[in-house]
VEXBAKE-992858 format. One line per 5 residues: for each residue z, y, x of N, C-alpha, C. Coordinates in Angstrom, 1 decimal. Layout:
Z/Y/X/Z/Y/X/Z/Y/X; ... $
***
This chain:
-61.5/-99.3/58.4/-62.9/-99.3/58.2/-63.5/-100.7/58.4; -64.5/-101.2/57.9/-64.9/-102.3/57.8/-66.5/-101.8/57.9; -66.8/-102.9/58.7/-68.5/-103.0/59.6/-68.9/-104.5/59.0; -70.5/-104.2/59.1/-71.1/-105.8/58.9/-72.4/-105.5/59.7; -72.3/-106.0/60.5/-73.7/-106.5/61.9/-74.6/-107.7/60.9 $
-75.5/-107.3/60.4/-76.8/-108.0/60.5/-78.0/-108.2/61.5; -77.9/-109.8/61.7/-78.8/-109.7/63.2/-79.9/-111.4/62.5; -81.1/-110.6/62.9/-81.7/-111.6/62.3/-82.7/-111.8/63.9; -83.3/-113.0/64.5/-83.7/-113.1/65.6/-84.6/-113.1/64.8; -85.9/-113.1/66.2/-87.1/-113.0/65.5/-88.2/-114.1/65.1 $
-88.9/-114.4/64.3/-90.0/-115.5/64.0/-89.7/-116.4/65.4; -90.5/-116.2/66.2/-90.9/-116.9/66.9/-89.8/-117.3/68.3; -88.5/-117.7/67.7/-87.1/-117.5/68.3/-87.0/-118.9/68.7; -86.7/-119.6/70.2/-86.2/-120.7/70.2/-84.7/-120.9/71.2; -84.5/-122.1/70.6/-83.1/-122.4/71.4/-82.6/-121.7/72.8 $
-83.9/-121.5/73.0/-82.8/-120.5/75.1/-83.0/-118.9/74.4; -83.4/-118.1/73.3/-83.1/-116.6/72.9/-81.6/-116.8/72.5; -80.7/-117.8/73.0/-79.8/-118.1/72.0/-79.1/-116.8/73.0; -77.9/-116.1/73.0/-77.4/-115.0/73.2/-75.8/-114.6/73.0; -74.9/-113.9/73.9/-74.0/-112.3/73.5/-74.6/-111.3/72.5 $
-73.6/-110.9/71.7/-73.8/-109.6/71.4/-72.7/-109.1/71.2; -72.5/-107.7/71.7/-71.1/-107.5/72.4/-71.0/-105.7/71.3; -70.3/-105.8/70.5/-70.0/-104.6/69.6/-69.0/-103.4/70.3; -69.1/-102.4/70.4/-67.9/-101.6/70.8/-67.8/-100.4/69.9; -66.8/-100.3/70.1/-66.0/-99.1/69.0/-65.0/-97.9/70.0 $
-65.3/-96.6/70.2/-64.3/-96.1/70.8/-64.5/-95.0/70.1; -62.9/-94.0/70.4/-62.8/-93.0/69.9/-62.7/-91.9/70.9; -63.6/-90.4/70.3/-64.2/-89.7/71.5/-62.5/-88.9/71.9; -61.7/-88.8/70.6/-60.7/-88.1/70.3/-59.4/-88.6/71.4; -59.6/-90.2/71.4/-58.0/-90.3/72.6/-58.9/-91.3/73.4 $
-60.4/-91.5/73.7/-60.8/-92.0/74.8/-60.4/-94.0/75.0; -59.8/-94.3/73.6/-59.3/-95.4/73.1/-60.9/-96.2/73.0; -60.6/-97.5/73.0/-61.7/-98.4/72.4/-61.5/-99.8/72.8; -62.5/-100.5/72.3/-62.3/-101.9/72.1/-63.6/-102.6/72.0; -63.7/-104.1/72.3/-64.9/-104.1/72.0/-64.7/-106.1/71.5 $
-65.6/-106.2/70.9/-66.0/-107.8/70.7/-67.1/-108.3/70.4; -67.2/-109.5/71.1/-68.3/-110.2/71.2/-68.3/-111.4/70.2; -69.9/-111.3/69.5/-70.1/-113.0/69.0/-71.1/-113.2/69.4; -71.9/-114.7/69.5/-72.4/-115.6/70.2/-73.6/-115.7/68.6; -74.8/-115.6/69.1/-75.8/-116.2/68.4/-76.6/-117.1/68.8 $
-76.5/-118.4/68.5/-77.0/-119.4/68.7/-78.6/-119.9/68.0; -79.4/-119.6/68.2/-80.9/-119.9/67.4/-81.1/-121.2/67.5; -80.7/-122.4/66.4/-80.9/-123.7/66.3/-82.4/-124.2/66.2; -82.0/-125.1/67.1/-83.4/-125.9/66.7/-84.2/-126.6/65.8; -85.5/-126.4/65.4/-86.6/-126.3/64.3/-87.4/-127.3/64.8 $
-87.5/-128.6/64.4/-88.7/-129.3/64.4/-89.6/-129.8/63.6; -90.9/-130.0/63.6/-91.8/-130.0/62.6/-93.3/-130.7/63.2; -93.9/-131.1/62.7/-95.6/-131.5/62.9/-96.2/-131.2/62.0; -97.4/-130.7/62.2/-98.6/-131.1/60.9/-99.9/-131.6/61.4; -100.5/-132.1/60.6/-101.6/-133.0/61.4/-102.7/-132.7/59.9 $
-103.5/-132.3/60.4/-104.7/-131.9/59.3/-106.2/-132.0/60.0; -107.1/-132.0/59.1/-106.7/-132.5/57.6/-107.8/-134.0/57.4; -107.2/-134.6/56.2/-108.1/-135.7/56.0/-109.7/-135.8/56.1; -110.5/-136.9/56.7/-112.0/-136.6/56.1/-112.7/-137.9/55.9; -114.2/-137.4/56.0/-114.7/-138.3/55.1/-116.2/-138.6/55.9 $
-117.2/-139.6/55.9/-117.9/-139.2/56.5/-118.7/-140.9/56.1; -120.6/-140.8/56.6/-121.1/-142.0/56.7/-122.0/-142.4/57.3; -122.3/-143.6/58.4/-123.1/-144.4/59.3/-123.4/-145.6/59.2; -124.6/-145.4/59.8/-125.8/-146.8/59.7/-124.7/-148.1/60.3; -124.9/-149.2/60.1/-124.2/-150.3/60.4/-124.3/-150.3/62.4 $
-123.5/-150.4/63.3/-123.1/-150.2/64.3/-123.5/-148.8/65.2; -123.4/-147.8/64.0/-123.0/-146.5/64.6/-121.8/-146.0/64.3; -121.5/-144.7/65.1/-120.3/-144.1/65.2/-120.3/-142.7/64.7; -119.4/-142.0/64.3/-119.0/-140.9/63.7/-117.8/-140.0/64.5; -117.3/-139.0/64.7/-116.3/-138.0/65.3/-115.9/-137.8/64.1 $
-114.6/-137.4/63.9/-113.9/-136.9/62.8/-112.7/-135.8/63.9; -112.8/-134.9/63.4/-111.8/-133.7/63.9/-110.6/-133.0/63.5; -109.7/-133.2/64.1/-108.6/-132.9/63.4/-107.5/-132.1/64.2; -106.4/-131.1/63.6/-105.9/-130.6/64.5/-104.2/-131.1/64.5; -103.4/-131.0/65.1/-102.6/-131.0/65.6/-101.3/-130.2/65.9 $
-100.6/-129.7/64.8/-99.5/-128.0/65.3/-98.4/-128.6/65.4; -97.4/-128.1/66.8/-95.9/-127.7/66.3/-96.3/-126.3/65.7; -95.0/-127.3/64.6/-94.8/-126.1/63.9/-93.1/-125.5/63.9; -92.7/-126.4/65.0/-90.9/-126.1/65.5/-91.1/-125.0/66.2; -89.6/-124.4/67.0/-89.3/-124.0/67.9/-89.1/-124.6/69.3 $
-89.2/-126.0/69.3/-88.9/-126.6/70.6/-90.3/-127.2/71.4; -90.4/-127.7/72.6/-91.3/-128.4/73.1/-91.6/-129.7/72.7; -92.9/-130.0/72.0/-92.3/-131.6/72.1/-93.4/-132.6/72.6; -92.9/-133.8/73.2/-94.0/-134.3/74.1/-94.0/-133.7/75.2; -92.6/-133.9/76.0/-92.4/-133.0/77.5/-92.1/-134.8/78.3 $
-91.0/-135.9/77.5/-90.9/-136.6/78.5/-91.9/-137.8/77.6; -91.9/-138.8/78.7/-92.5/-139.8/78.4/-93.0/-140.3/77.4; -93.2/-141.2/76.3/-92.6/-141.9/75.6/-92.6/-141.6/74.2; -92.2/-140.4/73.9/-91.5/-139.1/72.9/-92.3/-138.4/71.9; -94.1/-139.2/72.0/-94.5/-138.3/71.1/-95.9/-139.9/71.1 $
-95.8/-140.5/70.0/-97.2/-141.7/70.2/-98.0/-141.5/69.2; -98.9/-142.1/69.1/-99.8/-142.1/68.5/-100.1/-143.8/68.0; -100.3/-144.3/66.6/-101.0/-145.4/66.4/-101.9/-145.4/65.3; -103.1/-146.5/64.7/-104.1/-146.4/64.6/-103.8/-147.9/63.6; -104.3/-147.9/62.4/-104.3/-149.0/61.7/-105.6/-148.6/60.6 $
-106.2/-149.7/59.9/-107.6/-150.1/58.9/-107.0/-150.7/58.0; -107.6/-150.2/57.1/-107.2/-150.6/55.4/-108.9/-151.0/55.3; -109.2/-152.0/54.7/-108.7/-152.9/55.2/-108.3/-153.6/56.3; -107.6/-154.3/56.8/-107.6/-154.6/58.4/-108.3/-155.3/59.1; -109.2/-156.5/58.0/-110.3/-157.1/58.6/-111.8/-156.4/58.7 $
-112.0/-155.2/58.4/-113.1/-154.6/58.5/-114.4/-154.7/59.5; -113.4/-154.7/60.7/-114.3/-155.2/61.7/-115.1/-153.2/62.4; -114.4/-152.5/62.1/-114.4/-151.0/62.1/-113.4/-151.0/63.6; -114.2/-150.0/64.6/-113.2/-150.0/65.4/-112.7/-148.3/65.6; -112.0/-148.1/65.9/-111.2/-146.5/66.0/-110.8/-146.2/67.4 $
-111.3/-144.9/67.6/-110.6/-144.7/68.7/-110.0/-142.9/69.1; -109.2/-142.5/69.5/-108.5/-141.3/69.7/-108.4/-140.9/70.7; -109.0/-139.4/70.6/-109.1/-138.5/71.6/-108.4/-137.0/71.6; -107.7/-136.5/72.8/-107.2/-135.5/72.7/-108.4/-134.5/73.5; -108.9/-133.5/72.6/-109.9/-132.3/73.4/-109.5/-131.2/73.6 $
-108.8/-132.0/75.2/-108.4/-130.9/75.8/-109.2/-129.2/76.0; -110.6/-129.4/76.2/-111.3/-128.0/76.3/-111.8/-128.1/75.2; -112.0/-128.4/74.3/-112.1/-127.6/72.8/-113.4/-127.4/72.6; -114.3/-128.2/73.4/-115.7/-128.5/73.0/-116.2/-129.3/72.2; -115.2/-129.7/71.5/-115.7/-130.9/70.4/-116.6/-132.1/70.6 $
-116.2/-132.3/71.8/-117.1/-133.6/71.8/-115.9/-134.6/72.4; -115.7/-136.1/72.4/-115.0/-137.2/72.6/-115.3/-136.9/74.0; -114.7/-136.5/75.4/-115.4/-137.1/76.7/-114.4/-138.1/77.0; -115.2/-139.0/77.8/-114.6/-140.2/78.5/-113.1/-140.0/78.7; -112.4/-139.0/79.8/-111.2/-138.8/80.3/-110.4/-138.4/79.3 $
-110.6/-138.1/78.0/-110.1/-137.5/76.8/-109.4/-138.4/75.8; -110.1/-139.6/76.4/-109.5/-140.6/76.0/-108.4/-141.1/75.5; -107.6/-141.4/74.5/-106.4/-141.8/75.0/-105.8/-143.3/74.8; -105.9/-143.7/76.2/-105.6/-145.2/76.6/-104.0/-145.9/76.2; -103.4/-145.0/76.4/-102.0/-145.3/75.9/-101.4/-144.8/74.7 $
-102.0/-145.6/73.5/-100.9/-144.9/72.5/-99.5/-144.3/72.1; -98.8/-145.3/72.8/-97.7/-144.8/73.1/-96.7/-143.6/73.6; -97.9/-143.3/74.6/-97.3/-142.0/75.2/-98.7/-141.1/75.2; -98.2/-140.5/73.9/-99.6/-139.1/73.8/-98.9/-138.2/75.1; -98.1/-138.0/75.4/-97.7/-137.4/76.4/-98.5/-136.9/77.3 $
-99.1/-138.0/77.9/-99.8/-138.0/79.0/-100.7/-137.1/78.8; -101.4/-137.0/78.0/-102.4/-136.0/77.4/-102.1/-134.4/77.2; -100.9/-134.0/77.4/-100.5/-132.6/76.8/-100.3/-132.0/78.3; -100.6/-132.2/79.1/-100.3/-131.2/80.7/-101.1/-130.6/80.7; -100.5/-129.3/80.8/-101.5/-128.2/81.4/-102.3/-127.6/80.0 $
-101.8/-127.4/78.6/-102.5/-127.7/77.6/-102.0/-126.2/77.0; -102.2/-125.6/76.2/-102.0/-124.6/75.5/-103.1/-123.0/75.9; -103.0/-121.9/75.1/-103.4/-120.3/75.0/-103.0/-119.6/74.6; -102.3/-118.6/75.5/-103.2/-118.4/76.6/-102.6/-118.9/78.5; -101.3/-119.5/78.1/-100.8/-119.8/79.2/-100.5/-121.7/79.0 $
-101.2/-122.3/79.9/-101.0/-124.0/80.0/-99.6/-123.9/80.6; -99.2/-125.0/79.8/-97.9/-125.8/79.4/-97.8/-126.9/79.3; -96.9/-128.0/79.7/-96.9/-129.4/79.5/-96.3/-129.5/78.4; -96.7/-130.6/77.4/-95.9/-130.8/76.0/-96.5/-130.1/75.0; -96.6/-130.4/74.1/-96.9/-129.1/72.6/-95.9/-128.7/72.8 $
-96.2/-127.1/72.9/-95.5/-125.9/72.9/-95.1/-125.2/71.1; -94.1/-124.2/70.9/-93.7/-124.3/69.4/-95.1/-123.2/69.2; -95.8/-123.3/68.3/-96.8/-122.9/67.3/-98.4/-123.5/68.0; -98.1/-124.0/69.0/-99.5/-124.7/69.8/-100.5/-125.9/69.0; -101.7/-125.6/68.7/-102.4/-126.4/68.1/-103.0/-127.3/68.8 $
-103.3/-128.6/68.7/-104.5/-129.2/70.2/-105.7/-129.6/68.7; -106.7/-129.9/69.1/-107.6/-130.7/68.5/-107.5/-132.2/69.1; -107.6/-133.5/68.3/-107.4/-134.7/67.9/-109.2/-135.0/67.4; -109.3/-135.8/68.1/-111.2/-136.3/67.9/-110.4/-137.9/67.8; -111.1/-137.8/66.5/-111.2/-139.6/66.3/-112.3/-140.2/66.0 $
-112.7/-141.5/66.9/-114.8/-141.6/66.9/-113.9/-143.0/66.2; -114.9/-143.3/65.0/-115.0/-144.6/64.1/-116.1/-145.1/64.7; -116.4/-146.5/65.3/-117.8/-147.5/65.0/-117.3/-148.3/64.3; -118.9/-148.6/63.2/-118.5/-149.5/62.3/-119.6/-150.6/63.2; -118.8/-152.1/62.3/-119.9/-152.8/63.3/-121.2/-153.4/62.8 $
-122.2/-153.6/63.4/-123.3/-153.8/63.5/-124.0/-154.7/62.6; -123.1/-155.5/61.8/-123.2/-156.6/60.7/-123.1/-155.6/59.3; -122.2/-154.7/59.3/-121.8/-154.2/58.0/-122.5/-153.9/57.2; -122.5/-154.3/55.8/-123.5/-153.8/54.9/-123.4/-152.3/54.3; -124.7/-152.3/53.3/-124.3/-150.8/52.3/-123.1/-150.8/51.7 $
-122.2/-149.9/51.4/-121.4/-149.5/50.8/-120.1/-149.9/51.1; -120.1/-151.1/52.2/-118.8/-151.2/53.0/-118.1/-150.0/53.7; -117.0/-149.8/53.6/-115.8/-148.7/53.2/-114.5/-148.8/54.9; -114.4/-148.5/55.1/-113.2/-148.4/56.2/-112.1/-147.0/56.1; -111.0/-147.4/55.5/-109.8/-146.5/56.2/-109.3/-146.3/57.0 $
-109.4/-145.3/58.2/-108.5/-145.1/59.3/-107.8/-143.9/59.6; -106.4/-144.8/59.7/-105.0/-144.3/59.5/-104.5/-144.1/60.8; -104.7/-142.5/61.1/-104.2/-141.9/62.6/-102.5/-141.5/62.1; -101.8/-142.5/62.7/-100.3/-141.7/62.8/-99.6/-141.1/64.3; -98.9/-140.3/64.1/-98.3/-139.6/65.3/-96.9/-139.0/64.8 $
-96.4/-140.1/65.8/-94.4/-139.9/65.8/-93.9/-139.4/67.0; -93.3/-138.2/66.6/-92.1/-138.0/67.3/-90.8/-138.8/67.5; -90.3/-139.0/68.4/-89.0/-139.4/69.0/-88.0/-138.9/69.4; -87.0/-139.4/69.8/-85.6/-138.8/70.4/-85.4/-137.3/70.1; -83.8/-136.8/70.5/-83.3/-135.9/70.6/-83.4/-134.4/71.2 $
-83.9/-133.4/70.6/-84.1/-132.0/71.2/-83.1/-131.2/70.7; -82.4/-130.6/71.8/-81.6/-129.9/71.5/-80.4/-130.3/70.7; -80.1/-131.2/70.3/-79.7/-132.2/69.7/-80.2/-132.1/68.0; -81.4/-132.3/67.6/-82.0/-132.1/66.7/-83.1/-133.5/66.4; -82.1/-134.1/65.4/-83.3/-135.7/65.4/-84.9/-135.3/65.0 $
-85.5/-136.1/65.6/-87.2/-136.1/65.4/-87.5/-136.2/64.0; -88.7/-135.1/64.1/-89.2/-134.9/62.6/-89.6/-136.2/61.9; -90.2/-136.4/60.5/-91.1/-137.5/59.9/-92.2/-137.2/60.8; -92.9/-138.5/60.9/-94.5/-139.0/61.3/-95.4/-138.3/60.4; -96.8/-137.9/61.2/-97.6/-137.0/60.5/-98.6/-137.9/60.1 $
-99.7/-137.9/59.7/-100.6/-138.8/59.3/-102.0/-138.3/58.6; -103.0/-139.0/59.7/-104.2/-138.1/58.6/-105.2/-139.9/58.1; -106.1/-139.5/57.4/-106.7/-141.0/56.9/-108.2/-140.2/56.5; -109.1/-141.3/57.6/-110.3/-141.0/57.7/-111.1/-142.0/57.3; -111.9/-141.6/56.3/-112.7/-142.7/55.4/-114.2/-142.5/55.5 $
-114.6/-144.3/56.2/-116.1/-144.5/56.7/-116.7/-144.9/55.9; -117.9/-144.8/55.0/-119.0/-145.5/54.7/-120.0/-145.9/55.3; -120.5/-147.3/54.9/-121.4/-147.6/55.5/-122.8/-147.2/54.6; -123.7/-146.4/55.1/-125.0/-146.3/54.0/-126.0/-146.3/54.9; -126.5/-147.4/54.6/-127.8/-147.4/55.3/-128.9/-146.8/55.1 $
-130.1/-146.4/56.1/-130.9/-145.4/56.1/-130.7/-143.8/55.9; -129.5/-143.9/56.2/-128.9/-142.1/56.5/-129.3/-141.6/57.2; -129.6/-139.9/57.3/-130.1/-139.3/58.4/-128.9/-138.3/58.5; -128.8/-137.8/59.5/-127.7/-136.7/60.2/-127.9/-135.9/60.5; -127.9/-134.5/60.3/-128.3/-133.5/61.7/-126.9/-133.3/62.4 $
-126.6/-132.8/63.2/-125.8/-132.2/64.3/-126.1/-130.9/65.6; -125.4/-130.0/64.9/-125.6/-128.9/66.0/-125.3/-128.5/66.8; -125.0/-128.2/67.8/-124.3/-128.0/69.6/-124.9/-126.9/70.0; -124.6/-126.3/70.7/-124.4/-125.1/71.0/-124.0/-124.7/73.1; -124.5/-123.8/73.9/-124.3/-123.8/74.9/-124.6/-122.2/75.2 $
-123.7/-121.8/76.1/-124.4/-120.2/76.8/-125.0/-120.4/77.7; -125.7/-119.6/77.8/-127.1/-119.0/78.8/-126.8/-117.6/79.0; -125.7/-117.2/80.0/-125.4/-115.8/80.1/-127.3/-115.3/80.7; -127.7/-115.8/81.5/-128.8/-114.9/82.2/-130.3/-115.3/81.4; -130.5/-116.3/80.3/-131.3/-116.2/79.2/-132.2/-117.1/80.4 $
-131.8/-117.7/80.9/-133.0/-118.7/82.2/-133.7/-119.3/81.5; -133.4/-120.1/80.6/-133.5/-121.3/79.4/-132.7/-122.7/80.1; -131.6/-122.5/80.7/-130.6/-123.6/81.2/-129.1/-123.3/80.4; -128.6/-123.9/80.5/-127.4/-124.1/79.7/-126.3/-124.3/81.1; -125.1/-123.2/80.6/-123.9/-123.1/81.1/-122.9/-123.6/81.0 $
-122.7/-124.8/81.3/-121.8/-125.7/80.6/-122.2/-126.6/79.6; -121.6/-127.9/79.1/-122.1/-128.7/78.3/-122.2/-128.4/76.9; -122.8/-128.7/76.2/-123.2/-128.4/74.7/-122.0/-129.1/74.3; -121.7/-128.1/73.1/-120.4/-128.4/71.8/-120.4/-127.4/70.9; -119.2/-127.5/69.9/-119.5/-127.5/68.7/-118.3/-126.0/68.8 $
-117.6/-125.6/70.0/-116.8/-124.3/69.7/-117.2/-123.3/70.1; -116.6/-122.3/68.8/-117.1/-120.9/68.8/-117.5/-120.2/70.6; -118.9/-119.7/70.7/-118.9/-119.0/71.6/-119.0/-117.6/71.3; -118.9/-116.7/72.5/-119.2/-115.4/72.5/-120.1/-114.9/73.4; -121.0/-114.0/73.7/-122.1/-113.5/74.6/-122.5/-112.1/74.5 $
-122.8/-111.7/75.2/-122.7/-110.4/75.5/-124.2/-109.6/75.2; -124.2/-108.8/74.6/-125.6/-108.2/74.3/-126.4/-108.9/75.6; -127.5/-108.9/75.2/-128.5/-109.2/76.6/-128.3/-110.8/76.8; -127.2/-111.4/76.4/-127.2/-112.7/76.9/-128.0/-113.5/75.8; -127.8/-115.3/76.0/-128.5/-116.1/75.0/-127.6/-116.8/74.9 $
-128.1/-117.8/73.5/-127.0/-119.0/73.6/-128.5/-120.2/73.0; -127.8/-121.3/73.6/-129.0/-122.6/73.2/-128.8/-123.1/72.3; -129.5/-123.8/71.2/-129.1/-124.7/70.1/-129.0/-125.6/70.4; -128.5/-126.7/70.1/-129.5/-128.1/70.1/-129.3/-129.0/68.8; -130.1/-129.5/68.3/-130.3/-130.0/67.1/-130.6/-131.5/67.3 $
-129.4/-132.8/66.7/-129.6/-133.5/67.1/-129.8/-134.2/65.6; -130.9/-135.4/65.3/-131.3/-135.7/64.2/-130.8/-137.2/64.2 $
***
């Protein structure tokens, strides 16, 4: 008699579900049997995506946020050791005179804060502790998204219709599992300069007890509130 074991692990499978599976066969008739084992090994999957492009425009030495997100889309951790996961920043044109800068938002309030900063290109690393939902993790975790804030100032001289591209890349490095690092991801964010623009901007804060005070700092992510509660607007022109 001839058998065929089909074993498919599941979606969201990485390198340690790797496993035994131990078959047996006996017979009820002489109490005979046998048994064998094969080894399934769930290889490792690496991947990034980085989305998505935008577009946007400010008065000559103002600044803009552009938002973007961030997914493994592997099975492995990446951005656990040092080094292993960077980020760099280049202008088309390069004399622009446009400066860029990259933030990792950690709490997901959409706003650039100070500490969010990220000073070391090189090692986005530093940025991913304690990071993920519903349980924090060091490193991008496999299906983990972060949000990526990139603030453009254009400078203060620039005229109408002067143009800036900025080119956020983010590379992975070295060996996981023994699985070489994916291609570099890449988003490109494009400034106009137009003078006499106006802007609105809307921000948002809860007021569980409807005081008229705000629970936390205003931003731009989804809240929730409970019948009876409030939430604040704020409208910035």
């Amino acid at each position: 008699a001839y058998f065929c074991a089909k074993v498919t692990p599941s979606t969201d499978a990485t390198p340690a579900n790797s496993q035994d599976i131990v078959f047996t066969i006996n017979s009820p008739a002489t109490g005979l049997t046998d048994k064998m084992k094969d080894r399934l090994v769930v290889e490792a999957v690496r991947g990034l995506s980085f989305l998505a492009d935008q577009q946007g425009q400010v008065a000559p030495g103002g600044t803009i946020v552009y938002k973007h997100t961030l997914t493994n889309n592997g099975n492995v951790v990446e951005g656990l050791v040092d080094g292993t996961l960077s980020v760099s920043i280049t202008h088309d044109p390069a004399t622009s005179g446009f400066v860029t800068s990259v933030y990792v938002d950690k709490d997901n309030d959409g706003v650039a804060d100070p500490e969010e900063l990220v000073t070391d290109l090189q090692n986005l690393n530093k940025w991913l502790t304690a990071t993920g939902v519903p349980v924090p993790a060091d490193g991008l975790s496999p299906n983990e998204s972060i949000n990526i804030l990139v603030k453009v100032e254009a400078p203060s001289n620039a005229t109408a219709g002067q143009a800036d591209l900025s080119i956020i890349t983010v590379t992975p490095t070295g060996d996981l599992n023994g699985t070489v690092a994916p291609t570099a991801v890449t988003v490109t964010d494009k400034t106009t300069v137009n003078i006499g623009q106006v802007r609105l901007e809307k921000l948002q804060a809860l007021d569980a007890d409807c005081n008229g005070a705000e629970e936390g700092n205003f931003g731009t992510s989804t809240l929730q509130a409970k019948p009876g509660a409030c939430i604040i607007y704020q409208i910035k022109a």
